[in-house]
Structures are given as C-alpha cells and as structure tokens.
Backbone as numpy.savetxt, mean C-alpha at the origin, in Angstrom:
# Nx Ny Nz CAx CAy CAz Cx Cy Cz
14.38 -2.27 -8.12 13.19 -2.75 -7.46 13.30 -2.57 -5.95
14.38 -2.72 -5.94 14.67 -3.02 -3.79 14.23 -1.61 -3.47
14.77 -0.16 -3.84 14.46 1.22 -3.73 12.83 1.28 -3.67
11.94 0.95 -4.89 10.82 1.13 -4.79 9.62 0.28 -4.02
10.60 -1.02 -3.49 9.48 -1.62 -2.61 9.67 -0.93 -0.75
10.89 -0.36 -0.61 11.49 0.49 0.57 10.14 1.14 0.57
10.56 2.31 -0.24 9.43 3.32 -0.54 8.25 2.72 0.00
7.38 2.20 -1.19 6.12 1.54 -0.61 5.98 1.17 0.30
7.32 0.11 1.39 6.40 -0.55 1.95 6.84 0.05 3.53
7.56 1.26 3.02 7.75 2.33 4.65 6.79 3.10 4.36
5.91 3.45 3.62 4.40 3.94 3.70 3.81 3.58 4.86
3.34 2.33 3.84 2.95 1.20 4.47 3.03 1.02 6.26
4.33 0.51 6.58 4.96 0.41 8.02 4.68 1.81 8.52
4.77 3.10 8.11 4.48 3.93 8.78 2.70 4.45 9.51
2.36 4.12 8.22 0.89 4.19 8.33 -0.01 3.16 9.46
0.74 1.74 9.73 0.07 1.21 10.23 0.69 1.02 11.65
1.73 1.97 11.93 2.69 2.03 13.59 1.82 3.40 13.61
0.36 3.91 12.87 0.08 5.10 13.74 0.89 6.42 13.40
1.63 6.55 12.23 2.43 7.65 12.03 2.17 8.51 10.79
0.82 8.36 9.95 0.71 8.62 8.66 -0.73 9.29 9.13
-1.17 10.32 8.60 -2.68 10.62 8.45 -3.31 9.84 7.78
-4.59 8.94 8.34 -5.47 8.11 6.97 -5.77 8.53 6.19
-6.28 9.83 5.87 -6.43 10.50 4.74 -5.66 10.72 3.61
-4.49 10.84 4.23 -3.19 11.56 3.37 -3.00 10.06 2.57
-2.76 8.97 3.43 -2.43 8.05 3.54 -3.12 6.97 2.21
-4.27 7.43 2.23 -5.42 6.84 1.14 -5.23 7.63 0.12
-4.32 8.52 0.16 -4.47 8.95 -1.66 -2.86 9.14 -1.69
-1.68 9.11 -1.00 -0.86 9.07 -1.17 -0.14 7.85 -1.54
-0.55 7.02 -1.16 -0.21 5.15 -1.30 -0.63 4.80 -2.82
-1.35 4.77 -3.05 -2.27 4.86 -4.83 -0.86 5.95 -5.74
-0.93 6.99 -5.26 -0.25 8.20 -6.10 1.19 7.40 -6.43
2.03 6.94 -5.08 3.08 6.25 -4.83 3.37 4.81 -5.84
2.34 4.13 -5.99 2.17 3.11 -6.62 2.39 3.59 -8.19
1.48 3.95 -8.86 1.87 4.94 -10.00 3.66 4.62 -10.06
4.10 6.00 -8.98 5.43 5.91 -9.99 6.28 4.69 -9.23
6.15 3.37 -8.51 6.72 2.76 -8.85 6.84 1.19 -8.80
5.80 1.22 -9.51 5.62 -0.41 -9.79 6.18 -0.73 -10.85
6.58 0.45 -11.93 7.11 0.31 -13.40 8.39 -0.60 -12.77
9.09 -0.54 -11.67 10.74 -1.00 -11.49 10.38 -2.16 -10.47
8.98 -2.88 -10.73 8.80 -3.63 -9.56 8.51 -4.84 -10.68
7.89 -4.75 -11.53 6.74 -5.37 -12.31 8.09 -6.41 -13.52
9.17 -5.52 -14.01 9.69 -6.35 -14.67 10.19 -7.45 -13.88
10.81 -7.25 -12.84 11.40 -8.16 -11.85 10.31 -9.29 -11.03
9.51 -8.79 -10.57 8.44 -9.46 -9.77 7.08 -9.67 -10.07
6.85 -9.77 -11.27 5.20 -9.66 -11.64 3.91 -9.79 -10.81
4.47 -11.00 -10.25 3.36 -11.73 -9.12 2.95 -10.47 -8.04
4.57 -9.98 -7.36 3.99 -8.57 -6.35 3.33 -7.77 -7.16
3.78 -7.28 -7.98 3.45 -6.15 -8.76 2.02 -6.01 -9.00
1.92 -7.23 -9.45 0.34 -7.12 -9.80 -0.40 -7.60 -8.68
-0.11 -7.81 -7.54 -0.59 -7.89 -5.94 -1.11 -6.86 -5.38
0.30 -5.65 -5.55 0.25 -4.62 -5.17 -1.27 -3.58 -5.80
-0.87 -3.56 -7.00 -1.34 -3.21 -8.22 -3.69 -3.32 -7.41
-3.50 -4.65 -7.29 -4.79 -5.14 -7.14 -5.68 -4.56 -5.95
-4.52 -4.91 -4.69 -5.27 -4.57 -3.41 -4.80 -3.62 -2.71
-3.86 -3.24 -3.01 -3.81 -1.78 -1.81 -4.30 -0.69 -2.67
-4.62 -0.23 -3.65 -5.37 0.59 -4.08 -6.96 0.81 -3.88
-7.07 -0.48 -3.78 -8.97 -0.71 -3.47 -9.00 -0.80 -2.01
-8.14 -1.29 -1.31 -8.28 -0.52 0.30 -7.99 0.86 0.75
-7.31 1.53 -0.32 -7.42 2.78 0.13 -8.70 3.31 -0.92
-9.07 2.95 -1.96 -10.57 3.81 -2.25 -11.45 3.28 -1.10
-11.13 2.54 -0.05 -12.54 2.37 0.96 -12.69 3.27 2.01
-11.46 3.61 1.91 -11.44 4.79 3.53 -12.07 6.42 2.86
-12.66 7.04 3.74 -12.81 8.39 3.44 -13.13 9.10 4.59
-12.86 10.64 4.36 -12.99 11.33 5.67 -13.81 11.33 6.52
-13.03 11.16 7.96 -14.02 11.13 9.13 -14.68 9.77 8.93
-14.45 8.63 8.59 -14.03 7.32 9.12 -13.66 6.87 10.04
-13.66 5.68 11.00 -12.78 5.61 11.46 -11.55 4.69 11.05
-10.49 5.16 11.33 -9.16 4.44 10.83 -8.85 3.35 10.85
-9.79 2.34 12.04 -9.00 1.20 12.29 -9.22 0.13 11.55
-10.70 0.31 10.89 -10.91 -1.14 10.17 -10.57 -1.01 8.76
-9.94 0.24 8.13 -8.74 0.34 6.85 -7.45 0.27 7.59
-6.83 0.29 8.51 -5.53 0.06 9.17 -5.69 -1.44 9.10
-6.43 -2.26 9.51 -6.82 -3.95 9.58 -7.03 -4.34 7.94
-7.50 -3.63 7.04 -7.80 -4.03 6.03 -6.44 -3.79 5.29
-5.96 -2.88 5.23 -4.44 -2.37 4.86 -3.31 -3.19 5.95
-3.69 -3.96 6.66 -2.60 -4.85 7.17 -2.62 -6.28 6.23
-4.14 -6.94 6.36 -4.42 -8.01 5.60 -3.40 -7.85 3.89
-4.17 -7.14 3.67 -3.37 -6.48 2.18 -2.29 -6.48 2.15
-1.06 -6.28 2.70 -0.12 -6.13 3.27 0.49 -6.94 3.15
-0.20 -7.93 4.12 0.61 -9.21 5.00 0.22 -10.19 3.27
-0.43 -10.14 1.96 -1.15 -10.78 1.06 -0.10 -9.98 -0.18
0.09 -9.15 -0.07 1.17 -8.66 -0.95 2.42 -9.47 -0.88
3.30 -9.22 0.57 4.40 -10.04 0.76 4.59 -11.38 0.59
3.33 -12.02 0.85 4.22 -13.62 -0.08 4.67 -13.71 -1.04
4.01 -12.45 -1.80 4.39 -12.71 -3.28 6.43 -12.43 -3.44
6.93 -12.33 -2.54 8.12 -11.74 -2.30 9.31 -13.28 -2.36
C-alpha cells in the first residue's frame, strides 16, 4: 500500500506545486487510480474508497483550455478530504 499511495499522491503533490500539465494530469490521475487502489483498498477501505469517489470526478471537471486554477483548488480540497482517511 505505502508504494501505491507514494505514487498517487506524488501525482498529486506534483500537479498542484505547478509541475504536471492539467490536461495530462486529468486523465493520468484516473488511469493511475485503476492500477492502484487494488493494494490500497484491502488495507485501507475508508481511503480507498475516498480516493475512488473524488479525485476522479475532479478530474472529469477539467477540460482543455480551462483554466487550471479552480481544478488545482478543487483537486487540493479533494486531497486535503482523502488524507484523513489516513
């Protein structure tokens, strides 16, 4: 689990220090999730299905030529709403 929340949540940290394309970013985070919530979900259900819920539906909100900041704010909220579950 520790490997696949790294993963995710240096997406995550990267995307919102300004270092990720939003674009890329909105379909790569979703894709990411896929392969690994399977090693998150036996251990942590509560994240899992956190994860599972809201950062996927903040990234179906963004689309090209948007601007970035109010899915960077919405993908922080999400974020910061995932990790309690920790």
């Amino acid at each position: 689990m520790e490997e696949a929340l790294k993963i995710i949540f240096r997406m995550i940290d990267r995307f919102l220090a300004g270092n990720y394309d939003p674009l890329e970013f909105s379909y790569d985070l979703p894709w990411e999730l896929v392969q690994q919530l399977g090693k998150v979900f036996p251990v942590n259900k509560e994240l899992a299905q956190r994860m599972n819920d809201e950062l996927p539906t903040v990234c179906d909100m963004y689309e090209y030529g948007d601007d970035p900041e109010p899915f960077k704010a919405k993908m922080k909220e999400a974020y910061d709403y995932v990790k309690e579950a920790l």
